[in-house]
Every structure is written in C-alpha cells, then in structure tokens.
C-alpha positions as CSV (number, residue, x, y, z in Angstrom):
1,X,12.4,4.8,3.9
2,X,11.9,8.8,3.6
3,X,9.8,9.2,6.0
4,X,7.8,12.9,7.3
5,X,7.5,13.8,11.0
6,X,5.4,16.8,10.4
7,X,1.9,17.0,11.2
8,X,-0.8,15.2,9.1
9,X,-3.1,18.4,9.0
10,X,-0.1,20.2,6.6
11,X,-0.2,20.3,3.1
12,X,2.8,17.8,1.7
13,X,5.1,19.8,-1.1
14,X,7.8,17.8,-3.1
15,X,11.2,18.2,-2.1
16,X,11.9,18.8,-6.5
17,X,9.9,22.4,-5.9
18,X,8.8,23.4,-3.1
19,X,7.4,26.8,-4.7
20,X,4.3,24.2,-5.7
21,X,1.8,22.1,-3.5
22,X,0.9,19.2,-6.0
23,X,-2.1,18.1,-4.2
24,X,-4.5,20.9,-4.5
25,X,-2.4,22.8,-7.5
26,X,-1.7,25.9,-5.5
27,X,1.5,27.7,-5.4
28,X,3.3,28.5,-2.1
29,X,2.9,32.0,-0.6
30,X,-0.1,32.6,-2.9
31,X,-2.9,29.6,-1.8
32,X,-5.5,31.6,-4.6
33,X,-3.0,31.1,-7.2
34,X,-3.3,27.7,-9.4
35,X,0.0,26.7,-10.8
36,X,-0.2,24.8,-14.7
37,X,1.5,21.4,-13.1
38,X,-1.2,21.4,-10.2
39,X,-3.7,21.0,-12.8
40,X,-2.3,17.9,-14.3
41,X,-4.7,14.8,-14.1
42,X,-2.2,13.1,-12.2
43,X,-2.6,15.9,-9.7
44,X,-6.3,14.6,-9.6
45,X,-5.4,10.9,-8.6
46,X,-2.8,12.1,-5.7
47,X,-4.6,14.2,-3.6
48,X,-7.5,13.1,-1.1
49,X,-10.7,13.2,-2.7
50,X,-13.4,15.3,-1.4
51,X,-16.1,12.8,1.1
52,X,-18.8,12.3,-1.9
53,X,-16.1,10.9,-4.5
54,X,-14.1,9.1,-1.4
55,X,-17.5,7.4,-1.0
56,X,-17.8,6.4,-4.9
57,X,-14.5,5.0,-4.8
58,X,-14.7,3.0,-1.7
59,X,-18.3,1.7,-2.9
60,X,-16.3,0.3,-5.9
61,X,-13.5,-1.3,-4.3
62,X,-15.4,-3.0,-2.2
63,X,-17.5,-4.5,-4.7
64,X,-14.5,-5.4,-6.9
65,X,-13.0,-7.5,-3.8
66,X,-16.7,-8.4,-3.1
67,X,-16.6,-10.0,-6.9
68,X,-12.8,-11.2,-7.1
69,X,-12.8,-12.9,-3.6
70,X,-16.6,-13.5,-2.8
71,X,-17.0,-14.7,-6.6
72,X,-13.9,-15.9,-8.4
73,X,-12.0,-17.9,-4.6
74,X,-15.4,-18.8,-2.4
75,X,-18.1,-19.5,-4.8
76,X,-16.3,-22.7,-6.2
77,X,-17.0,-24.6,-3.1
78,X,-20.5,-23.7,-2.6
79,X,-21.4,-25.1,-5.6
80,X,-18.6,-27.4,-6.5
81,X,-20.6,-30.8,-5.4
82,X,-23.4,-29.7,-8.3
83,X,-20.6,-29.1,-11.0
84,X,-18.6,-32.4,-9.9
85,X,-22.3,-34.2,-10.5
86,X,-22.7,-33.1,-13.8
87,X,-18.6,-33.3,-15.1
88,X,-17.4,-36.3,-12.9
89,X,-14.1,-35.0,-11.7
90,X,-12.9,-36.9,-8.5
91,X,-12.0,-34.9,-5.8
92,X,-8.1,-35.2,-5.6
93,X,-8.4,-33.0,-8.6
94,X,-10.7,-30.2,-7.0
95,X,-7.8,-30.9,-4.5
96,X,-4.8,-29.4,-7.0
97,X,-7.6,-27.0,-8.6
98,X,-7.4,-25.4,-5.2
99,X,-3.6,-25.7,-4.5
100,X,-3.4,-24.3,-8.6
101,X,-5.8,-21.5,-7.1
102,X,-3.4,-20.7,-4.4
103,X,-0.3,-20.5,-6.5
104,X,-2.2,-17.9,-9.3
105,X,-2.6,-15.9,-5.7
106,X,0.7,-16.0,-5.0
107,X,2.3,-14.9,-8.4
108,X,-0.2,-12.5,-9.1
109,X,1.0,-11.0,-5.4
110,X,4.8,-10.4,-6.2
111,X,3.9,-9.2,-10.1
112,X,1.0,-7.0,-9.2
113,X,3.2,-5.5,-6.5
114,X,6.0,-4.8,-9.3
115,X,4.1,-3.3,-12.0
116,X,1.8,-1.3,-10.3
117,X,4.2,1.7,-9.8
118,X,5.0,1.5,-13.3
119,X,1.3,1.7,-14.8
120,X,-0.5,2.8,-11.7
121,X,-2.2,1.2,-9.1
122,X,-6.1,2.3,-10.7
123,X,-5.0,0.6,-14.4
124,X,-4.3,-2.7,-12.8
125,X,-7.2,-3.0,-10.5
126,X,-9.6,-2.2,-13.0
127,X,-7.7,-4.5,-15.7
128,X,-7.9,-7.7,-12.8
129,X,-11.5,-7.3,-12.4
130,X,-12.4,-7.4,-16.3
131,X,-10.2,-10.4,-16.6
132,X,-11.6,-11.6,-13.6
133,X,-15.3,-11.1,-15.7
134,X,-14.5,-12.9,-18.4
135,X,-13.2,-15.9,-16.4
136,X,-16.4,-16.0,-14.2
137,X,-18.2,-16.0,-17.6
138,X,-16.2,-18.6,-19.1
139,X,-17.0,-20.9,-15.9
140,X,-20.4,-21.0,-17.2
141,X,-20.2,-22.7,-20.4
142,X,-16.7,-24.3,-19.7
143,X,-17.5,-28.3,-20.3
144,X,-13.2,-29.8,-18.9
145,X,-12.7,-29.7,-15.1
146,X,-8.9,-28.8,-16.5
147,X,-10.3,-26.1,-18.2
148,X,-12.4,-24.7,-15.4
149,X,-8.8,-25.4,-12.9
150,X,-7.1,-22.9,-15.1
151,X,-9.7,-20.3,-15.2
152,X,-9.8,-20.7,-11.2
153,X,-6.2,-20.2,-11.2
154,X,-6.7,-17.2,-13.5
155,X,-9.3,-15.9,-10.6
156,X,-7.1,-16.9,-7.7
157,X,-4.1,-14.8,-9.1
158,X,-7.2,-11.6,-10.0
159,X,-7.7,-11.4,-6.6
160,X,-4.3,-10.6,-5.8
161,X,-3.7,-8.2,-8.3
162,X,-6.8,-6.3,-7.3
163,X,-6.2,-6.0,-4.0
164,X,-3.0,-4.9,-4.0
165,X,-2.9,-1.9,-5.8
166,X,-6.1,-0.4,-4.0
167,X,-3.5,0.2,-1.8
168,X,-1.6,3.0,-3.8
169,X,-4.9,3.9,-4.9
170,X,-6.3,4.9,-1.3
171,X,-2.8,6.1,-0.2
172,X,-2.8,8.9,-3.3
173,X,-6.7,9.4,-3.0
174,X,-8.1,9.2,0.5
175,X,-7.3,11.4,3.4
176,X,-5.2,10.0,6.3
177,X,-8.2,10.6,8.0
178,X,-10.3,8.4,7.2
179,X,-8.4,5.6,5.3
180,X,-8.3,3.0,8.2
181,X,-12.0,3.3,7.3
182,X,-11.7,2.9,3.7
183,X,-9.5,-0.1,3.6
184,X,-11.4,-1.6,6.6
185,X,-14.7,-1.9,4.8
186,X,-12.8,-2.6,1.2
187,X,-10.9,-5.5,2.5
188,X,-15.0,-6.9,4.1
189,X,-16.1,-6.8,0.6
190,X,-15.3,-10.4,1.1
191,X,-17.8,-10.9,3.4
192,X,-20.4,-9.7,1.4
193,X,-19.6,-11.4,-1.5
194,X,-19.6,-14.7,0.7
195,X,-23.1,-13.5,1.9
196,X,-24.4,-13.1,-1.5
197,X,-23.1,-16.9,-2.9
198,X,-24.9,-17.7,0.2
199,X,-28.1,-16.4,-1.0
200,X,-27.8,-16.3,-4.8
201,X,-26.7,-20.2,-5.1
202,X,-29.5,-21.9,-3.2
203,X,-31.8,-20.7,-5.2
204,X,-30.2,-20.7,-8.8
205,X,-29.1,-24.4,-8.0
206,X,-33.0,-25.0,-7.1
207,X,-34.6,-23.0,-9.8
208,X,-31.8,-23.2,-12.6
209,X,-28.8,-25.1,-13.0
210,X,-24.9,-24.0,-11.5
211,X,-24.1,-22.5,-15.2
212,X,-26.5,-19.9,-14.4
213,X,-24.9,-18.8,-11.5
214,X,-21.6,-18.3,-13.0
215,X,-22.9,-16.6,-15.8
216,X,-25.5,-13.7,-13.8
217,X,-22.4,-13.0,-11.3
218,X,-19.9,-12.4,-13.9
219,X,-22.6,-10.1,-15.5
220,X,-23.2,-8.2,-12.8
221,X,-19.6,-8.0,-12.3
222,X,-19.0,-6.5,-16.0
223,X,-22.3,-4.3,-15.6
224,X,-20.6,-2.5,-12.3
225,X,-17.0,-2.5,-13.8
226,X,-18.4,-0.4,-16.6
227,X,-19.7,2.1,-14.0
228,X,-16.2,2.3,-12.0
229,X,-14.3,2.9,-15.1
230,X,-16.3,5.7,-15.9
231,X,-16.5,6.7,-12.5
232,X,-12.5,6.1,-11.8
233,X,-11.7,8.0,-15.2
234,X,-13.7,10.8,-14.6
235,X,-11.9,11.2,-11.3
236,X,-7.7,11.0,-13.2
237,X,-7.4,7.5,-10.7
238,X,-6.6,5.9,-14.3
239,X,-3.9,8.2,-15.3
240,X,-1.0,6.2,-14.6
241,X,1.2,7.5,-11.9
242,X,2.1,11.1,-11.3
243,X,5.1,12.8,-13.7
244,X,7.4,13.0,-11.2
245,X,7.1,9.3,-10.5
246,X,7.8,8.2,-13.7
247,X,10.5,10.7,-14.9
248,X,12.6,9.6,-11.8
249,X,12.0,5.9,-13.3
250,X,14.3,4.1,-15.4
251,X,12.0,2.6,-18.5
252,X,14.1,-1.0,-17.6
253,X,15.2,-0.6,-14.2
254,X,18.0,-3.0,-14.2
255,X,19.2,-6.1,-11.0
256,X,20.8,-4.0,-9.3
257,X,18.6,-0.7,-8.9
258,X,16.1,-3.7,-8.1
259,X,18.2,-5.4,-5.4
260,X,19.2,-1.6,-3.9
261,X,15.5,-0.4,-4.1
262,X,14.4,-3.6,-1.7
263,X,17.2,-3.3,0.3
264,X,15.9,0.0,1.0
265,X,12.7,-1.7,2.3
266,X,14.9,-3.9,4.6
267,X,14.3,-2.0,8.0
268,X,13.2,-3.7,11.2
269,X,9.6,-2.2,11.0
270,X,9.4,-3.6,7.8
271,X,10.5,-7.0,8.9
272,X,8.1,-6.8,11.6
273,X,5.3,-6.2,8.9
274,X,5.9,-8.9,6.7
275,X,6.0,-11.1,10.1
276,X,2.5,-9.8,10.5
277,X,1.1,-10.5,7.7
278,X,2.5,-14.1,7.6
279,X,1.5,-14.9,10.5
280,X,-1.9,-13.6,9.6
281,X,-2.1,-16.3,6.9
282,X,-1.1,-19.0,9.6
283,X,-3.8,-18.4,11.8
284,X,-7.3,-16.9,10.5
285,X,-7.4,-19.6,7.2
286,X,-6.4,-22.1,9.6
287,X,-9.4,-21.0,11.8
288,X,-11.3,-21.0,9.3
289,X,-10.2,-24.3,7.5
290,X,-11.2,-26.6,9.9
291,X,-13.9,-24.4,12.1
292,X,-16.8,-26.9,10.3
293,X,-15.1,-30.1,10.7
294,X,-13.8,-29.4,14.1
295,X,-17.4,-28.8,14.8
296,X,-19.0,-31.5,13.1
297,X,-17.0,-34.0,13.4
298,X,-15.2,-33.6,16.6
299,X,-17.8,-32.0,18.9
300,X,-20.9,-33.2,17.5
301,X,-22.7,-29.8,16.4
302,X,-25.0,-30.2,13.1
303,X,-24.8,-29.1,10.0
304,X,-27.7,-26.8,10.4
305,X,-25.3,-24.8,13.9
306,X,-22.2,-24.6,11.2
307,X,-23.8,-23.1,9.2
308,X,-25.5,-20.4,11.2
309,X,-22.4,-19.6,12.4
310,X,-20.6,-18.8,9.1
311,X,-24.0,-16.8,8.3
312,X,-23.1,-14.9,11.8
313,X,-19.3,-14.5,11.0
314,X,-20.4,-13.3,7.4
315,X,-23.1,-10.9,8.8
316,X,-20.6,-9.7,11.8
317,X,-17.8,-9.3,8.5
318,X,-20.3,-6.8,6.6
319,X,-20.0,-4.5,9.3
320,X,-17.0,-5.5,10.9
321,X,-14.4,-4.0,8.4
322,X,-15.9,-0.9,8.9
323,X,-16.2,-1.0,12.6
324,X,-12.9,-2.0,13.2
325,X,-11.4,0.9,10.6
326,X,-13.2,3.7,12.2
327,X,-11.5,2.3,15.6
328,X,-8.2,2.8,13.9
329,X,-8.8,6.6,13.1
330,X,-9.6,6.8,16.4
331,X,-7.1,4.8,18.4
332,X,-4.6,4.5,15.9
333,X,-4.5,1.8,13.2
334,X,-1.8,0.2,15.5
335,X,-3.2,-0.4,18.1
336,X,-6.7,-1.7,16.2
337,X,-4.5,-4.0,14.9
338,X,-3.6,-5.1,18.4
339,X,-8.0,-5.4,19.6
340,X,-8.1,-7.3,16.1
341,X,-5.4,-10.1,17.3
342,X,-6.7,-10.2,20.8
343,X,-10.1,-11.0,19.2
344,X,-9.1,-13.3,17.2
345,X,-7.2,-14.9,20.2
346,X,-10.3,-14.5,22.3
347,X,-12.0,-16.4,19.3
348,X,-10.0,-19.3,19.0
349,X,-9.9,-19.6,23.6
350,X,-13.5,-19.7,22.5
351,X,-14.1,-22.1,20.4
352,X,-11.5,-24.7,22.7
353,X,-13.4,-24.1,26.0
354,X,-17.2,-24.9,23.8
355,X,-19.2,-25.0,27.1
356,X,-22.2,-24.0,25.7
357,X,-23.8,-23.1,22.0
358,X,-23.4,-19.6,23.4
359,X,-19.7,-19.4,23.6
360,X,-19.5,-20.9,19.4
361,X,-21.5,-17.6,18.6
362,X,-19.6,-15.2,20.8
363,X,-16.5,-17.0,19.1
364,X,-18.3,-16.4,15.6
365,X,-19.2,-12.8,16.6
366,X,-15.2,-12.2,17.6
367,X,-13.9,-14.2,14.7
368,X,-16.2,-11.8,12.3
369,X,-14.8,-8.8,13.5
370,X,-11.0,-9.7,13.9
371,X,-10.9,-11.4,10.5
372,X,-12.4,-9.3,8.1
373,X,-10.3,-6.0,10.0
374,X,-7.0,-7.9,9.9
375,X,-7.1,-8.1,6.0
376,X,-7.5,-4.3,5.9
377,X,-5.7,-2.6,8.7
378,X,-2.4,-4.2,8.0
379,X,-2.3,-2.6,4.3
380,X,-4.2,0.7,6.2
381,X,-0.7,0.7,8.2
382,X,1.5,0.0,5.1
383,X,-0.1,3.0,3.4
384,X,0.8,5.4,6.0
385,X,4.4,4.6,7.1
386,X,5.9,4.2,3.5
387,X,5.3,6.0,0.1
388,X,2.6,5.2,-2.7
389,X,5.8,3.3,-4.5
390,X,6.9,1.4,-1.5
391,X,3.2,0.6,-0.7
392,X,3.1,-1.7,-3.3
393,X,6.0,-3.6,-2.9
394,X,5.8,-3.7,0.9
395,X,2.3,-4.9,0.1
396,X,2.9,-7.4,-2.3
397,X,5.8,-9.1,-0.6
398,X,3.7,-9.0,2.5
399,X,0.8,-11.2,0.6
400,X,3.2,-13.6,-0.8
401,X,4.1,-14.7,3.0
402,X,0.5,-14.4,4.3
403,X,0.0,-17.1,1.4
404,X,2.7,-19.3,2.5
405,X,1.6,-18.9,5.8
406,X,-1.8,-19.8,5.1
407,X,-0.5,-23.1,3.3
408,X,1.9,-23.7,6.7
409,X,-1.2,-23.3,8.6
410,X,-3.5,-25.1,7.0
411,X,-0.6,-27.7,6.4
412,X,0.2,-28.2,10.2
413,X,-3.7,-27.7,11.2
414,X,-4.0,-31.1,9.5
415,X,-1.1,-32.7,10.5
416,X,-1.6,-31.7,14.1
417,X,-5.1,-33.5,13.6
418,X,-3.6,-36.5,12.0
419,X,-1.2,-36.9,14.8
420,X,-3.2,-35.9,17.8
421,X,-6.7,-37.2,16.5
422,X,-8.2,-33.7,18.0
423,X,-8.3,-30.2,16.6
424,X,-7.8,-29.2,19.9
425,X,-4.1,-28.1,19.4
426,X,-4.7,-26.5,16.1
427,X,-6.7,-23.7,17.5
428,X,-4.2,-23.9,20.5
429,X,-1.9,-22.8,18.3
430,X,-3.9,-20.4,16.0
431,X,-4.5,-18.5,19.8
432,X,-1.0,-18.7,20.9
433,X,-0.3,-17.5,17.2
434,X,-2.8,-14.6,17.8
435,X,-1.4,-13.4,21.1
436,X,2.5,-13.2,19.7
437,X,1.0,-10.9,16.5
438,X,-0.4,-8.8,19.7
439,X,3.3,-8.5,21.0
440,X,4.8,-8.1,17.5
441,X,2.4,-4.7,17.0
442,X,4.1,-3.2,20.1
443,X,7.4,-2.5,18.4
444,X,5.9,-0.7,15.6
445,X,5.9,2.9,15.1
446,X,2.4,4.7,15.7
447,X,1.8,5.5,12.2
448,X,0.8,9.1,12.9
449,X,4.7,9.8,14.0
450,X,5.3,10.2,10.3
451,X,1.9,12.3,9.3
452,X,1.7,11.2,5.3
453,X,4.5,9.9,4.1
454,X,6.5,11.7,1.0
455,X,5.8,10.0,-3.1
C-alpha cells in the first residue's frame, strides 16, 4: 500500500502534478490562485467538507443504514409472527428466508466492494437505498412468502452495498479529524432504526394491520432519499470518482491486474484487519443471537426484563456510535477499537456471572456501547491506513468474513448449546473471542503514522 508519513494537518498533492493541490483547487506557491482542474466537481467530492455540509452528509448516512439495516434486516422479525398469521408459512421457511437474507449480504459485500471504485462510492449508496425503497414497498402488498424471501434477500444484499461505500464517501469527504466520529454514529444508524420498529410496529400492528408498516417506512425512506440526492448532488459526492482515478483505470481490468491489485492488499496489517472483522461477526451476533433465550430460557428472566434490556442496548447504541468515535479522535481509532473489545468482553463476563438484575443492565449498557462502535471504527481505521480505492476492497472483503463469522458463531453458539445443555460456554467463548480481538489491535499501526493516505 502507498502509504504517507507526513503530518495530517498538510495539504495532500498528487504525485501526477505536484504544481496543483486537488483538494481545495489551489496552485502551489500561489494558495490565492485557483487552478481550472481544482474546480472540477470531482474536486468537490474529494476534499473534506466544511462542518455544516459534513453534518448533512452524516445525517443522511445514518438514516440510510438506519432504513437498510433498522428496516429492510430487523423489522422482519418484529412483525414476522403477524405476517406468518395471515400467509401460513411454517417456520423452517422463515428459517431459509433468513439464511437467503444472509447470502444477499454476503454477495452484495464482495460486488459492492468491486464496483464502487468504478462508479463511485456516492452512486452506489444512493442506488442501494432506492432499491432498498421499492423492496420495503413491495413487502406491503406482496401476497407469497417466496416472494416476500426474495425481496428480503434483495434487502439483505442493500444493506451491504450501502454500507460499504460510505466508506470511500467519508474517506474523500470528511476530515481525518473528525471521521472516527462520522462513521461511529453512521454505523449506530442501526440502532435507531431498531428503536423506531420498536415504536412504530406496536402500534401499527394495534391500530392497522403489518402491510401498513411496510408501506409508511418504505415511504419515509423514498421521501428522505429524495432529499439526499439533492443534497448529495448539490455537494459533486455523485460525480463518480475523481479524473485521475478513472484515467489510470483500465475500462475491463483484466485476471491478472485483478489478482496483482489484491495481492497488493496482502500485507500483515491487512491480514490482521480482515481477522478483526471476522471475528467481529463471531462474537457480537452470537451475543446477540441467543442474549433472549439464554435469559429466558436458561436463567429464568421474563419476557418483560428481555425486553427492557434490548430497549437499553438500543438507547445505549443511539448514542454510543458517537461516543465511542469521538473517543477515537481522541485516543486514536486504535486504541478505541481496543475499549470497544474489552467492553464487549466485560459484557459477555457479565452476563455469565448474572448475580443480580443489576449486572444484565450494566452488561446491556456495555454491550450498547461496544457493539454499535465496533461496526464503525473498524471501517473508521480502514479509511485511514489505505486509499479511497483500497477502502473499498479492504472493506468489502472484510464484510464477507464478518458474515461467515457471524454464521460460525451463531452456528457453534447453538451447537455448544445442544451439546452442553447451557449457554454458558457460548458467551465463554464470545469473551475469550473479545479479549484475543483486544491482543490482535496491538500489532496494528496507529493510524495517524500515515496522516491521510494518497488516492
């Protein structure tokens, strides 16, 4: 990876003319002067926005992940029992709808990754989330549980292509500065999203019927994508990637510049990433897989405590992204990432010790803030050690394994279950898990060693 040492504070200026700063269109030696190529609308989309538009995007994003996560991957179960009433499907096949879910994740993690530095990182978000509209629409008057499986898998696949290239997005419009902070309450959008179904479907299912609910949160999701797009235009973030990206790109880049340009990834840092990020699959959905049932069923809690304490983790998430990214501007995004896995640890020792109700909602409390942070610090950290193109890939591949190793988790959770008759050694695990990701963020390079890396 080219990587810069120099300071974060200095201007970057491409190596292909150095007589010209491309981020703020000035030319070298004369800072008044604006050059014709630093006025380009790509120029616009690679250069840190100023705090009032930073704020605009970041309000966007993290309603889009708010809408593609909250909305097209969490809503289903909420209300799944209501739909199941009315269209009689059996629940071995909500069972593959889900896996299906999982595997449109998955694909739409490697594709997304590989098309985004061909068409630009703001093109594909915005394209996910109005495919991503028109699915939650066509859940509302779809009448064939196959039917409604494919649009899910549609969903589960949108959320991986938006997410992904927010990445590039952030990395060519956000300052260094602040970006843990960006990304940190992007990736929490989640949380709010889960905190609206939690609202919203109660009382639609009470006052209306489960169509409705499909129907006014795709909607609202098409109402707000109109306003990004304008917003996103008006700012050059849908301009595609910069000239000197794409004339250094062949128009059908063929095996073997595609095998050469990942084995350029191949370093140990990167290795130790994509460890990371599996391993962050393997342990927060397998804490959060069976955090209900090991609470109902196995310690005796009600229904009524669960579910207080996923209000609490949600609550603790709205906030917690954020929290935990301004930590990382200040202490580093490494080492945030380290509090984040020793919380989650701290979580999990929690939950096993259960001496009192006390110690569930400290473990809901720490389980809020490590897992909503996790999602964004580790792309926060991508974004800064390797360029907007790498970003993608790096990030993509990295989302692929944290799927597989939230399948492994959630696959040996249950075995270890079925074997043991106690979920005692699953979240034995998950914190023995969480305290090796600690260890594995040691090796890692403090990500302002290399200021902002080069495009």
């Amino acid at each position: 990876m080219t990587l810069h040492g120099h300071s974060p504070s200095r201007s970057r200026v491409p190596a292909k003319d150095a007589g010209t700063n491309l981020l703020n269109g000035t030319t070298a030696g004369n800072p008044g002067k604006r050059s014709f190529e630093g006025m380009t609308t790509a120029t616009i989309s690679s250069g840190p926005m100023g705090a009032a538009a930073a704020a605009g995007l970041t309000l966007f994003f993290t309603f889009f992940i708010a809408a593609t996560y909250g909305f097209g991957i969490y809503l289903f179960p909420v209300i799944m029992s209501d739909m199941r009433a009315d269209l009689a499907f059996i629940y071995q096949q909500a069972g593959v709808i889900t896996a299906a879910s999982q595997a449109g994740f998955l694909v739409a993690a490697f594709t997304s990754g590989a098309i985004t530095p061909r068409i630009g990182g703001g093109r594909v978000v915005v394209a996910s989330v109005a495919i991503t509209v028109a699915c939650l629409l066509g859940l509302g008057v779809a009448e064939n549980i196959w039917v409604i499986g494919a649009l899910l898998t549609i969903l589960g696949g949108m959320a991986a292509s938006a997410y992904i290239p927010m990445v590039e997005v952030c990395q060519r419009a956000i300052g260094i500065r602040h970006r843990g902070k960006v990304l940190g309450l992007i990736s929490s959008g989640t949380a709010y999203g889960v905190f609206v179904n939690g609202l919203l479907a109660p009382y639609l299912l009470a006052n209306s019927h489960w169509r409705i609910i499909w129907v006014t949160v795709g909607a609202g999701t098409g109402m707000v994508l109109v306003l990004a797009f304008l917003y996103l235009s008006t700012r050059g973030l849908l301009s595609g990637p910069p000239p000197e990206e794409r004339a250094h790109e062949p128009s059908r880049p063929s095996a073997r510049v595609l095998w050469q340009r990942f084995k350029g990834l191949l370093g140990r840092k990167t290795v130790v990433i994509w460890t990371i990020m599996l391993l962050n699959g393997f342990t927060c959905l397998s804490f959060q897989t069976y955090f209900s049932a090991y609470l109902r069923d196995e310690l005796g809690y009600s229904a009524v405590l669960a579910g207080t304490l996923w209000t609490v983790i949600g609550f603790v998430g709205m906030g917690g992204g954020f929290a935990m990214g301004a930590l990382a501007d200040w202490i580093t995004i490494r080492a945030a990432m380290a509090v984040s896995y020793l919380l989650l640890a701290l979580a999990s020792l929690l939950v096993l010790l259960h001496g009192d109700v006390i110690m569930l909602y400290a473990a809901a409390v720490a389980f809020g803030l490590a897992f909503y942070a996790i999602f964004g610090l580790a792309p926060a950290y991508i974004s800064r050690v390797t360029t907007a193109r790498q970003s993608t890939i790096v990030f993509g591949i990295g989302n692929i394994l944290l799927g597989f190793g939230a399948m492994a988790g959630n696959f040996l959770g249950g075995q270890l279950k079925h074997m043991t008759g106690t979920f005692d050694w699953t979240y034995i695990l998950v914190a023995a898990a969480a305290f090796m990701l600690v260890l594995l963020t040691l090796p890692l390079p403090s990500e302002r060693l290399h200021g902002e890396p080069a495009e």
